[in-house]
C-alpha positions as CSV (number, residue, x, y, z in Angstrom):
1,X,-11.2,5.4,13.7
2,X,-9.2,2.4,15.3
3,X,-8.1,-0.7,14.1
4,X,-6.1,-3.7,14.4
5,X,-2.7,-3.7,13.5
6,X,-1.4,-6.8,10.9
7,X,1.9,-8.4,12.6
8,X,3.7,-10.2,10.6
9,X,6.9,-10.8,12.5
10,X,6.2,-14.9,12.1
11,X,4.2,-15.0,9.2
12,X,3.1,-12.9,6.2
13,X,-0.7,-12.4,6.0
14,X,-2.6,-12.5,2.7
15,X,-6.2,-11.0,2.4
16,X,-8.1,-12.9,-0.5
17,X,-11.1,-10.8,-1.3
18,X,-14.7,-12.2,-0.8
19,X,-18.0,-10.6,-2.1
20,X,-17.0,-7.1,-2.1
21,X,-13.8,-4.8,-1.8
22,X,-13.4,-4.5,1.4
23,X,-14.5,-7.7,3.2
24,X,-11.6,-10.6,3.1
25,X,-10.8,-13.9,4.2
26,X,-7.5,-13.8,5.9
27,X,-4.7,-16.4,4.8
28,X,-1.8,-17.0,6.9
29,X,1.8,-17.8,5.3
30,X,4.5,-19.3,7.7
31,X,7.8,-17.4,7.7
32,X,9.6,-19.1,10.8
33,X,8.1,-22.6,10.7
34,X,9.6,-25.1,8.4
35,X,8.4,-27.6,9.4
36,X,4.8,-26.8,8.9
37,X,3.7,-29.2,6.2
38,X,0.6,-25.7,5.0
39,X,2.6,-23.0,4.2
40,X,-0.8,-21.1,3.6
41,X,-3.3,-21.5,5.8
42,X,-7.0,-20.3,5.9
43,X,-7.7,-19.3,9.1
44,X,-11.7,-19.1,8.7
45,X,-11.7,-15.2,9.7
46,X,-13.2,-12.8,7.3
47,X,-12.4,-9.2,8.3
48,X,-12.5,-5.8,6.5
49,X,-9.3,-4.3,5.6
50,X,-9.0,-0.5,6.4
51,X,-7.8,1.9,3.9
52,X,-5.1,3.5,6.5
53,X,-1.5,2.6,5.8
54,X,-0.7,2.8,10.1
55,X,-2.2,1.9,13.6
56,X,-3.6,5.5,15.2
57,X,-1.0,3.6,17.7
58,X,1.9,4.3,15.7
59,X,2.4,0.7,14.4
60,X,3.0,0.9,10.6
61,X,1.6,-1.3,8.2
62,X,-1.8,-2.6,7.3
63,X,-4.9,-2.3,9.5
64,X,-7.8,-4.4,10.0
65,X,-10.8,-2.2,10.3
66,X,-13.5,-5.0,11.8
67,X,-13.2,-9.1,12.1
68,X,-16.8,-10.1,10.5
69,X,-16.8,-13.5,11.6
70,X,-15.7,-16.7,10.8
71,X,-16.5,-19.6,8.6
72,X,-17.3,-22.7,10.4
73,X,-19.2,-26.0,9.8
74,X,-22.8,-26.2,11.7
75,X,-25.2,-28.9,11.8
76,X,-28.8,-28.6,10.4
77,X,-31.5,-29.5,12.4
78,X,-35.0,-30.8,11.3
79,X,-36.3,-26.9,11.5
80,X,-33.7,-25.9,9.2
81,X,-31.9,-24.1,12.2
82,X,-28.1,-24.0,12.2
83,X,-26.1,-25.3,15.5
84,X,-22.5,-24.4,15.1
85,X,-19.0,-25.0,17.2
86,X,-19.7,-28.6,18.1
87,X,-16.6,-29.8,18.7
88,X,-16.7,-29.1,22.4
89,X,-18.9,-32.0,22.9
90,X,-15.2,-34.3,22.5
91,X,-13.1,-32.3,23.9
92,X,-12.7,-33.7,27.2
93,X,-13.2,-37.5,26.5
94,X,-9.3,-38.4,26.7
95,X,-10.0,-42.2,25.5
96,X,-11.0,-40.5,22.0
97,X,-8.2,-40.2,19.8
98,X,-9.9,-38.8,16.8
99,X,-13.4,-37.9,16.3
100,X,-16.2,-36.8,12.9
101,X,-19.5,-35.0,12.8
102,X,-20.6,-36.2,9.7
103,X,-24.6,-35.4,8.1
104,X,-25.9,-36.0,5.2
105,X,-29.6,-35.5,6.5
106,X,-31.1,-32.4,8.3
107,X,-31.9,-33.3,11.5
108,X,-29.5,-36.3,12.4
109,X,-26.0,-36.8,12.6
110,X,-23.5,-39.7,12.9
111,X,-20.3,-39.8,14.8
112,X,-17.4,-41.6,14.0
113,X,-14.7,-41.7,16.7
114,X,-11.6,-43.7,17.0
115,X,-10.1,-44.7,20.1
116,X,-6.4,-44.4,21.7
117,X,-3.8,-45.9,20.0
């Protein structure tokens, strides 16, 4: 059975537990970066964390057994379907400084975007 190793040579890794033993939401902690104003940081992965105490590559420590997704924020449309990973729609407009999905409707959406500074 594989894996993926945990390295933590920049920052420890915490796995806070989520419906059931084995499936976790992964927590970053920065070790080398003080100036990082979140010295924990959800990341949004949940994974499942393998009972092995070593990689079959010879890497000690802990092992991640399977990533099982990540949490994200999705828009609802009138169907009830979920459309997820929006911000791409922004990405490329370089007069946009800052930019909001916001809904508080199924089916519509409003943006809010700021301009550069």
């Amino acid at each position: 059975m594989g894996g993926l190793p945990v390295d933590e040579d920049f920052s420890a890794v915490k796995f806070v537990p989520e419906g059931g033993i084995d499936r976790c939401l992964v927590v970053g902690i920065a070790l080398a970066n003080r100036g990082n104003s979140f010295p924990q940081y959800e990341v949004g992965d949940r994974v499942r964390v393998s009972p092995q105490s070593s990689c079959p590559c010879g890497q000690p420590g802990r092992l991640v057994e399977a990533i099982d997704g990540r949490l994200g924020d999705y828009v609802v449309r009138r169907d009830g379907s979920k459309v997820g990973r929006m911000d791409h729609i922004l990405k490329d407009l370089v007069n946009i400084r800052e930019a909001q999905i916001v809904q508080d409707t199924p089916g519509r959406i409003q943006i809010r975007v700021g301009g550069k500074a």
